[in-house]
N, C-alpha and C positions, 0 to 999 in steps of 0.2 A: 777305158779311154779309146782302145781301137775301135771298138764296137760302138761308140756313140760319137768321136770326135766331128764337127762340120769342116777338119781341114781337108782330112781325105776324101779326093772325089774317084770318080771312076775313072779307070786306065792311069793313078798314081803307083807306085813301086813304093816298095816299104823295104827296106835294108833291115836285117837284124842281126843280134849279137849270136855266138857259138850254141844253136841250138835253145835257147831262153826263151822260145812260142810254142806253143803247145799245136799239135798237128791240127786239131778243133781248129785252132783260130787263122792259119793259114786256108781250111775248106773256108771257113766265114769270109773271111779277107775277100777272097774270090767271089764265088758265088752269092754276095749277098753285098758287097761296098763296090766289086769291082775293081778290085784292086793286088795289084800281082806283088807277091814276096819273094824276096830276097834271102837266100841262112844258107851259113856254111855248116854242114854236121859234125856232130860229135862219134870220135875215132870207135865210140861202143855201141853204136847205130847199125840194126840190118843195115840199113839203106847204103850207108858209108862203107861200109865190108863188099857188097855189091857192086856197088859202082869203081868202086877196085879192082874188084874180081873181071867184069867187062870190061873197062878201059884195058885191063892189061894182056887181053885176051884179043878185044879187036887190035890191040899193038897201030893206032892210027893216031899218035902225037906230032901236036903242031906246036912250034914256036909261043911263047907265051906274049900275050899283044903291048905289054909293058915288054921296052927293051930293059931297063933297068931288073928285071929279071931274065938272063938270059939263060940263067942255069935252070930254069921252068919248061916245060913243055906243059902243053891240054889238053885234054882229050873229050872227046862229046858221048852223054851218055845220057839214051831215053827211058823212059816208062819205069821213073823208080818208086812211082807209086803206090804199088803193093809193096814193098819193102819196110814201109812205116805206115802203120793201119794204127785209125784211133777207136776209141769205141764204136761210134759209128762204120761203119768199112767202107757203104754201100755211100755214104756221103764222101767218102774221099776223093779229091781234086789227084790228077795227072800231076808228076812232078819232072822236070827232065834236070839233068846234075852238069858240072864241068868238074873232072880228076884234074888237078893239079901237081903234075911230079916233079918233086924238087931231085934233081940229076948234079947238083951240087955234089953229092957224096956218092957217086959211082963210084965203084967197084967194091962198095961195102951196100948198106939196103936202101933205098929209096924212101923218101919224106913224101906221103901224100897228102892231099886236102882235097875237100869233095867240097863244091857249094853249089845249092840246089834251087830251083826257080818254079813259080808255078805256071809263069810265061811258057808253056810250048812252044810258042813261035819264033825262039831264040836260040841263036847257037851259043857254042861256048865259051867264044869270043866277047859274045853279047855280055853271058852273063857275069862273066871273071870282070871286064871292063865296069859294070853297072856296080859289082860288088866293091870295086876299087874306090867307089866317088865315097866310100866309110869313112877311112881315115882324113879325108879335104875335107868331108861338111865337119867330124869332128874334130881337126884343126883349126877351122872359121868359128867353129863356136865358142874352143881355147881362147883364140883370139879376143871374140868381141868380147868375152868374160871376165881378162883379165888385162887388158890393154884399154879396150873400149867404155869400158863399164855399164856393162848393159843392166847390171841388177843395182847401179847404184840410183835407185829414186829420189826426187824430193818430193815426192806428195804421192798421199793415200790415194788420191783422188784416180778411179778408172780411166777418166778418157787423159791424163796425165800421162798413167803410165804407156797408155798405148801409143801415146806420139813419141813417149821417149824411145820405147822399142823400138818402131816405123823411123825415127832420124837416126837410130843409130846404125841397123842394118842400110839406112842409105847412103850412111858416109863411110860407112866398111863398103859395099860395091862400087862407090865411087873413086875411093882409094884404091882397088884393085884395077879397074876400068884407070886409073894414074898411071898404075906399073905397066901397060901394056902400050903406053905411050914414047916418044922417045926420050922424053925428060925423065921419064919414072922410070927407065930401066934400071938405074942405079938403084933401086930398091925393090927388085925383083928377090924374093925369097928373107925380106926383110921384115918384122913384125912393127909396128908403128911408134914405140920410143925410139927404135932404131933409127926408123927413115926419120922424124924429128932431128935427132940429136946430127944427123947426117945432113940435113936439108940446110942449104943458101940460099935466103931468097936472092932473085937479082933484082935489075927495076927499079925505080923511086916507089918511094913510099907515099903515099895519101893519105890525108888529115881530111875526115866528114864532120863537119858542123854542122848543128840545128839545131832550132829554137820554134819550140811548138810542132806546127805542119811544115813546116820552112826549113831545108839546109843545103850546103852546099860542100862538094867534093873539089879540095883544092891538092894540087901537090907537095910534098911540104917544104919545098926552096919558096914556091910562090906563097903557103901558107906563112913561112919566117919572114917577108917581105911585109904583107900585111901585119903580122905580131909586130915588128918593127915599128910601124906608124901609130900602133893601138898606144889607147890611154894608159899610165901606170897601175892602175886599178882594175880595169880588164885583164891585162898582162899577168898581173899577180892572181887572177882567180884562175888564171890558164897552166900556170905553171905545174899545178899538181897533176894534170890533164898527160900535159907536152912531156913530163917526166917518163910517164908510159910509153911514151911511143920508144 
């Protein structure tokens, strides 16, 4: 799928799970779609022992860019390249890393995490922030999955399902583009039964009528005016209608 997808273009980031790519397919990624990855290492990796080993030697820890972790510091760490060779060597891509030291538990050992980039041209800041946007996309995806219902179809049919996916990630950004309003604040960090079952509309309501190519948007004080004058017979075909609103 990496190797042949048409969604990755050149200069996309690719975010991955604890080490689950094979170093092959990070040189591919690169060199051959143009496209720079993302992977935090696993604690039995040369590479993660390394950049340990440096970070804690150049001793140059900065604040972590998320305040929400304040017990973090990072540190910048280049050329971990050779540190993790795949069969090829001579094809191996440049890797530069961000140490992560969790300083939660001073005075007893240090928690690290190393996550590594094929981007050179990034600090550590860069890449800790980049590796953070994980857990958002896979919380939006929770979301449209099981609020939204993005895999619920009603038709086999392809170009079906493509409009369903395409409307529903647009009323998932449009809802979120809501919360950043000042009406939506009240549903800032809210999942969508929530803000529902939360939500007043204010405003009158509108009643749209039409028949055929023909209709007309009334209010519905002015639309009960008109019901009022209509025949018994009309009135009674409307009732099951008027009941919904």
């Amino acid at each position: 799928m990496l190797r042949q997808s048409q969604v990755l273009k050149q200069g996309d980031i690719l975010i991955n799970d604890r080490g689950f790519i094979p170093r092959e397919m990070l040189n591919h990624m690169k060199t051959k779609r143009g496209v720079y990855t993302y992977i935090p290492l696993k604690k039995n990796m040369e590479a993660f022992e390394m950049a340990v080993s440096v970070a804690i030697e150049q001793n140059e820890w900065k604040p972590h860019p998320n305040r929400k972790r304040d017990k973090q510091t990072i540190a910048f760490v280049k050329s971990l390249g050779a540190h993790w060779i795949s069969d090829t060597p001579d094809e191996d891509v440049e890797i530069n890393g961000c140490v992560v030291r969790d300083t939660a538990t001073a005075g007893t050992e240090y928690e690290f995490r190393v996550f590594i980039t094929t981007n050179t041209t990034v600090t550590a800041r860069q890449i800790i922030m980049t590796y953070e946007l994980r857990p958002e996309i896979e919380e939006d995806y929770r979301q449209i999955k099981d609020f939204w219902k993005i895999e619920d179809f009603k038709s086999t049919k392809y170009n079906f399902i493509v409009f369903h996916i395409i409307m529903v990630v647009i009323g998932y950004l449009f809802f979120q583009l809501f919360r950043l309003l000042p009406e939506g604040k009240p549903y800032i960090g809210k999942s969508l039964p929530v803000a529902l079952k939360k939500y007043v509309p204010d405003g009158q309501r509108s009643v749209i009528c039409y028949w055929g190519l023909s209709f007309g948007i009334f209010e519905f004080l002015e639309f009960m005016d008109i019901y009022a004058l209509l025949d018994i017979s009309i009135r009674t075909r409307l009732r099951p209608v008027l009941a919904k609103v």
